[in-house]
Backbone bond lengths (Angstrom), bond angles and torsions (degrees), N, CA, C in turn:
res aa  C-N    CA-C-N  psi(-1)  N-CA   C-N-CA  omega(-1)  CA-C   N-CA-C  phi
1 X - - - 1.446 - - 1.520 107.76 -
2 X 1.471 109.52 124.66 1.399 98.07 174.40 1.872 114.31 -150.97
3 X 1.281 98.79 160.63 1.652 85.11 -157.33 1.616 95.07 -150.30
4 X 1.066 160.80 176.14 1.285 165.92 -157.56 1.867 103.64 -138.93
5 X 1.515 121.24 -3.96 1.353 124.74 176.99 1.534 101.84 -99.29
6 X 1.080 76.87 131.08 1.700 98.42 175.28 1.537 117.13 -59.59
7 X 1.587 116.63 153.15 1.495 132.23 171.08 1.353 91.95 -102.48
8 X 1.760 126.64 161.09 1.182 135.57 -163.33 1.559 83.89 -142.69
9 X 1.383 101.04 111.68 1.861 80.80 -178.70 1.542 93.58 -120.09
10 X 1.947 128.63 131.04 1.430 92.96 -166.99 1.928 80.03 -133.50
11 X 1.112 86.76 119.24 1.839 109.36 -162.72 1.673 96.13 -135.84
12 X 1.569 125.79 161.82 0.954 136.11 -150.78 2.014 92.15 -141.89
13 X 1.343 89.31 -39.40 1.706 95.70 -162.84 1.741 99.96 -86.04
14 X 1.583 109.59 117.93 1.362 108.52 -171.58 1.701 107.88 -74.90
15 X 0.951 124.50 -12.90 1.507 149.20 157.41 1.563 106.98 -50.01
16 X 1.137 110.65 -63.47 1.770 107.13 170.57 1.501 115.00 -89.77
17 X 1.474 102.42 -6.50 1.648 82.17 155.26 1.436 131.04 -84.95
18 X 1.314 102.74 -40.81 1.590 107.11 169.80 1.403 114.42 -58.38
19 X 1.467 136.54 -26.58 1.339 138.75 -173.68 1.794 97.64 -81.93
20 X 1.162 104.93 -34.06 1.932 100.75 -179.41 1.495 103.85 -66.96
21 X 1.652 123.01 -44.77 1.246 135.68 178.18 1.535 115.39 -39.26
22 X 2.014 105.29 -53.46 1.583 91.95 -172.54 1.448 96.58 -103.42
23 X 1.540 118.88 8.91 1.346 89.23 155.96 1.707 122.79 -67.64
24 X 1.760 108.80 -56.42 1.616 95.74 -170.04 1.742 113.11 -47.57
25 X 1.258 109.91 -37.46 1.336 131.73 -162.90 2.075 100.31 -43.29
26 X 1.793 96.30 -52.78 1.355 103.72 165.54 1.231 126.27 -86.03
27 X 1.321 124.89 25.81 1.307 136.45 168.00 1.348 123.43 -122.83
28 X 1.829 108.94 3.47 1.201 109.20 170.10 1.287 104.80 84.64
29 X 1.175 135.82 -11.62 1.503 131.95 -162.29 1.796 101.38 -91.55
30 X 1.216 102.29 98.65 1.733 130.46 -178.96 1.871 115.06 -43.20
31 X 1.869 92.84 -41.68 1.985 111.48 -165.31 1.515 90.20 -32.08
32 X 1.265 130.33 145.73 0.945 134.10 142.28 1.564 128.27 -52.68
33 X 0.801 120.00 132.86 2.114 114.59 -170.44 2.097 88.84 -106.19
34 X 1.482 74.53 135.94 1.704 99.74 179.01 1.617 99.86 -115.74
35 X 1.199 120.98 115.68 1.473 118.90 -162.35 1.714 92.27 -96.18
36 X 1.477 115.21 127.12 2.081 98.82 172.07 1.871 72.80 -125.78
37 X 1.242 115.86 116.11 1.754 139.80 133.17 1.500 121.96 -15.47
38 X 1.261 115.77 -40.51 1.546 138.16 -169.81 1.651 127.75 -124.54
39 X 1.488 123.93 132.85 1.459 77.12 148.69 1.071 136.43 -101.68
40 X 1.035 120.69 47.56 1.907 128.93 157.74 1.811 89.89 -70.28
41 X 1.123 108.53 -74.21 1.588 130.52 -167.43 1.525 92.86 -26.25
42 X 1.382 127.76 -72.59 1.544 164.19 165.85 1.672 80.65 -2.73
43 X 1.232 88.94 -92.97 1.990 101.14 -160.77 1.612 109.02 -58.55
44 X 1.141 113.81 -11.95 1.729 121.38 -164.81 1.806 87.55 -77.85
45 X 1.307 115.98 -67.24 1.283 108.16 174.37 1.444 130.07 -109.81
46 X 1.568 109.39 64.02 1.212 137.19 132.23 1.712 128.16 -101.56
47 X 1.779 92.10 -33.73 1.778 100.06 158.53 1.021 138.12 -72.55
48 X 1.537 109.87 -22.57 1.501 147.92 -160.71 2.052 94.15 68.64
49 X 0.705 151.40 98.99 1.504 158.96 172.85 1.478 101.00 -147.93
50 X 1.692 89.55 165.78 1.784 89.23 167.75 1.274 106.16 62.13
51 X 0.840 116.19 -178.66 1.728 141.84 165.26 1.343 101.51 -24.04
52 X 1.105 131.34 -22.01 1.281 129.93 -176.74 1.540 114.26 -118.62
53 X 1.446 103.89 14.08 2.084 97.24 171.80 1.454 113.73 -71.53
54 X 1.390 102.07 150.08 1.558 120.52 168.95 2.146 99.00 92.85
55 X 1.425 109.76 16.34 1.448 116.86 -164.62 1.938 90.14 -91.83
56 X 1.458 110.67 147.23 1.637 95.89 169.29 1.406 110.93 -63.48
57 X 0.802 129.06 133.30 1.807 146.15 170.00 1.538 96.65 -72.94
58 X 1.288 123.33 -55.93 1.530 126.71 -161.74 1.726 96.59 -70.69
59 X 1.420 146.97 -10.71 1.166 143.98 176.33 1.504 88.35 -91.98
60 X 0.980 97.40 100.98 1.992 109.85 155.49 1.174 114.06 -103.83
61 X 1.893 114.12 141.52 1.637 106.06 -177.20 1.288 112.49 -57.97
62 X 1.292 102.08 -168.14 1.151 111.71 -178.80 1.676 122.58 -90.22
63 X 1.694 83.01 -36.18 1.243 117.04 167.22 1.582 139.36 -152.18
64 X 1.259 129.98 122.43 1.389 143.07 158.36 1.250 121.94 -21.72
65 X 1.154 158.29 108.11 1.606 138.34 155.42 1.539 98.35 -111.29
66 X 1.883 140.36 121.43 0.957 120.84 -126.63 1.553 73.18 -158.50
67 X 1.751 118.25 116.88 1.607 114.07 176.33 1.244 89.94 -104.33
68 X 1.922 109.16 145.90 1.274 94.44 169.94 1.727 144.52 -91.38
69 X 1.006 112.30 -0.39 1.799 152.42 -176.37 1.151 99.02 -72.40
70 X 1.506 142.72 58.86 1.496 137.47 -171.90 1.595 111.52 -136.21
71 X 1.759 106.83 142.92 1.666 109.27 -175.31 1.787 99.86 -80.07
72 X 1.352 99.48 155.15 0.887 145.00 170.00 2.029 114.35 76.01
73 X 1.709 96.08 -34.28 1.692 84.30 169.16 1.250 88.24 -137.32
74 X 1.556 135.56 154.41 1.679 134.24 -148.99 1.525 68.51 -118.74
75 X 1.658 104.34 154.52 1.435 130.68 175.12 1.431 115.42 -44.45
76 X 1.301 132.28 -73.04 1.292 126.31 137.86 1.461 117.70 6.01
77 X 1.313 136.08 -92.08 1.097 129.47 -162.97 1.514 110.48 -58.20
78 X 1.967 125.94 -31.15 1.327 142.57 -168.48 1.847 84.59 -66.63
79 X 1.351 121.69 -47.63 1.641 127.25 -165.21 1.667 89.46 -70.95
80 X 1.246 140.71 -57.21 1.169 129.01 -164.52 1.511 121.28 -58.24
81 X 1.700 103.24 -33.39 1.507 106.20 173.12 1.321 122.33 -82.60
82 X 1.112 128.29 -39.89 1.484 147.20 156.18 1.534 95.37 -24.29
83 X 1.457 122.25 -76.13 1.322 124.93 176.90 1.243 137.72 -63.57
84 X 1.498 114.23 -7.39 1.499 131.86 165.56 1.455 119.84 -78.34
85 X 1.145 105.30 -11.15 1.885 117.77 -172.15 1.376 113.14 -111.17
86 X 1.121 113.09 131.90 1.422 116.40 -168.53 1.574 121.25 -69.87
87 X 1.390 96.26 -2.36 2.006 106.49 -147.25 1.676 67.34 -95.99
88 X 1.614 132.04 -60.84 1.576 129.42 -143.43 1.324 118.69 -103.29
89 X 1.862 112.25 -8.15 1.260 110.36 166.78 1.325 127.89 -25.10
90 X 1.236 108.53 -73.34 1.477 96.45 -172.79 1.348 141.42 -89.26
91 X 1.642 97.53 26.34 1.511 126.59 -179.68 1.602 96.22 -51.24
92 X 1.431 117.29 135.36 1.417 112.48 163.82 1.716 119.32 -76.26
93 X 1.241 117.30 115.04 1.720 128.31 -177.51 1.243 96.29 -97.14
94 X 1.427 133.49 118.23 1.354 130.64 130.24 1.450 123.16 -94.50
95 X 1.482 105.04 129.59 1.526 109.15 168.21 1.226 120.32 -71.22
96 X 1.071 117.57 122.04 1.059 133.30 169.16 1.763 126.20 -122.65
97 X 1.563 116.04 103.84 1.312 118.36 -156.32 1.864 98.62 -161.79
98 X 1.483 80.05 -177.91 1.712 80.36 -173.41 1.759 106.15 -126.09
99 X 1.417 104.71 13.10 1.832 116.70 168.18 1.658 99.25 -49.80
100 X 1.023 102.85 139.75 1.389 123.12 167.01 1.401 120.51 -101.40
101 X 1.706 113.44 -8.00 1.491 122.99 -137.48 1.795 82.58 -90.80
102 X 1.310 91.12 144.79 1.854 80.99 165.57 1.131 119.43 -100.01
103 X 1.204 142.02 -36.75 1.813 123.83 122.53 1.637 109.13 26.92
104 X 1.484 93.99 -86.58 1.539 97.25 -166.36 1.876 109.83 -56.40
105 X 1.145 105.57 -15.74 1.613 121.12 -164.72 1.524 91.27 -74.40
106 X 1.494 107.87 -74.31 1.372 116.39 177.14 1.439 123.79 -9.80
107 X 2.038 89.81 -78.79 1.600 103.08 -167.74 1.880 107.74 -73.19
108 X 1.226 97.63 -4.95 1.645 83.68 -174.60 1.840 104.38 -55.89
109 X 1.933 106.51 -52.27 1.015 96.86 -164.87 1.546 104.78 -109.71
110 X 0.914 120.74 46.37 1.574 126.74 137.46 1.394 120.63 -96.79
111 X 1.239 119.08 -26.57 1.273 115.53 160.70 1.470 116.11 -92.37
112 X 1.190 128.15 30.82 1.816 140.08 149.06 1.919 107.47 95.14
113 X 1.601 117.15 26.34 1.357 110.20 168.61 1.614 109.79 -57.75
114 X 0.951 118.10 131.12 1.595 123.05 157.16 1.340 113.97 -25.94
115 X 1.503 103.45 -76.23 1.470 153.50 -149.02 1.241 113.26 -120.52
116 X 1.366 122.27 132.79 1.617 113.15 149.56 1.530 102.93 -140.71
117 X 1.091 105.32 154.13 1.764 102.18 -157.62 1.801 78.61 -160.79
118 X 2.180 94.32 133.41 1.156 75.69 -168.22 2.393 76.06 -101.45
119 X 1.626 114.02 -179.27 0.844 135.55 -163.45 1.460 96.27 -82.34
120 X 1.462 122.14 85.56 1.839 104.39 141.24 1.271 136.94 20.32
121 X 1.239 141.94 123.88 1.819 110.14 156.22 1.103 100.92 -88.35
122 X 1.520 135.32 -45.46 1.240 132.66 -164.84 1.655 118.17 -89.56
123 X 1.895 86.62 134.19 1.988 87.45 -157.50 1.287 137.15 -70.52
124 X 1.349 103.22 -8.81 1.115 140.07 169.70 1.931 102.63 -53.80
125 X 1.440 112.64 -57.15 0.909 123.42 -178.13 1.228 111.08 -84.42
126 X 1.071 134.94 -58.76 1.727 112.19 155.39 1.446 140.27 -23.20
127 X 1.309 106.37 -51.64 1.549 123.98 159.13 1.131 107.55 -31.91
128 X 1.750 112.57 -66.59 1.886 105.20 179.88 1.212 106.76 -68.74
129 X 1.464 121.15 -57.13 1.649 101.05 -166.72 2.012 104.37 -40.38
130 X 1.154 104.94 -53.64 2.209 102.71 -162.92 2.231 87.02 -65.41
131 X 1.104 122.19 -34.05 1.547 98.38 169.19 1.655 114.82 -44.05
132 X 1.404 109.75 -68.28 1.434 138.84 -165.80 1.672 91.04 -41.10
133 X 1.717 119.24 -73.94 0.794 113.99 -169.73 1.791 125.79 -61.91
134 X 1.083 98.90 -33.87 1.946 90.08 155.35 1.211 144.58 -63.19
135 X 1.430 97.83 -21.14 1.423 125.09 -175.15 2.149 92.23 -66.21
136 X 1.356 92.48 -68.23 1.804 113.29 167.97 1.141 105.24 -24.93
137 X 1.184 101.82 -86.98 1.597 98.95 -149.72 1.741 129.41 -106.05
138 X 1.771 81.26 3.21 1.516 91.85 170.08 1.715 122.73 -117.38
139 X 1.518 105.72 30.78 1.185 134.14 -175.96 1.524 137.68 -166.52
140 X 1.752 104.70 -33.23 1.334 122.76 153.35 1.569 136.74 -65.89
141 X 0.971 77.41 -61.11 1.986 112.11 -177.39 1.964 96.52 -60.73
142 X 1.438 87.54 126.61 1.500 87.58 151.60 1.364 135.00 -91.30
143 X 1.373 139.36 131.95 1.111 124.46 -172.90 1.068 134.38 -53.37
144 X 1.521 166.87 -151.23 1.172 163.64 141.14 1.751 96.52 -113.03
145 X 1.518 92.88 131.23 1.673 94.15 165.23 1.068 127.61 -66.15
146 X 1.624 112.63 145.24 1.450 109.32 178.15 1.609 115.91 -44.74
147 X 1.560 98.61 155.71 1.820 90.96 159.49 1.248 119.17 -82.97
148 X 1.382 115.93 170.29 1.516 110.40 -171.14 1.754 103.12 -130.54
């Protein structure tokens, strides 16, 4: 599978980043992965700001992968802004995390997650779940048109 739109992967744990890495990697899934650490990082290059000014704004990924356990703005709040803006609404967000809390279950999709998927331990099983989910939404899924 391969596509020239970016994955947004916004993870904190360099441990699950490298494990998301050889998962697509063994799933064939080509997207380039844009790693943001934070969600400061998160919204910086979705606005293009920060570290990320002068970036096209109008290239939105393709897709979100969005943990919620993050410094400085917690995933949650990254999903609330994402969804407050007209340009990223209908960006597809999947959660992807290892909360158990149902709380976190709740508000993910009341505040408009796609997806919430909680994280595997075993990599094996991760591997399929990040196949599955590329398979979805980076080949299944139709996109939503931009807003205008």
């Amino acid at each position: 599978m391969t596509s020239d739109r970016v994955i947004l992967l916004v993870e904190d744990n360099p441990s699950d980043v490298e494990l998301t890495m050889r998962a697509l990697e063994m799933s064939r899934i080509a997207n380039r992965l844009v790693v943001a650490e934070d969600g400061e990082a998160a919204l910086e290059f979705l606005w293009g700001t920060g570290r990320y000014v002068g970036r096209d704004v109008s290239d939105l990924p393709a897709l979100v992968l969005l943990d919620l356990n993050l410094p400085l703005l917690s995933g949650l709040e990254v999903l609330e802004m994402i969804r407050a803006d007209a340009r990223t609404r209908r960006l597809p967000v999947v959660i992807l995390t290892s909360s158990k809390e149902e709380q976190d279950l709740a508000d993910g999709y009341d505040l408009g997650a796609n997806s919430y998927i909680r994280k595997p331990v075993d990599f094996n099983q991760f591997a399929v779940c990040i196949e599955q989910l590329g398979l979805y939404w980076l080949v299944l899924n139709e996109q939503a048109p931009p807003v205008k």
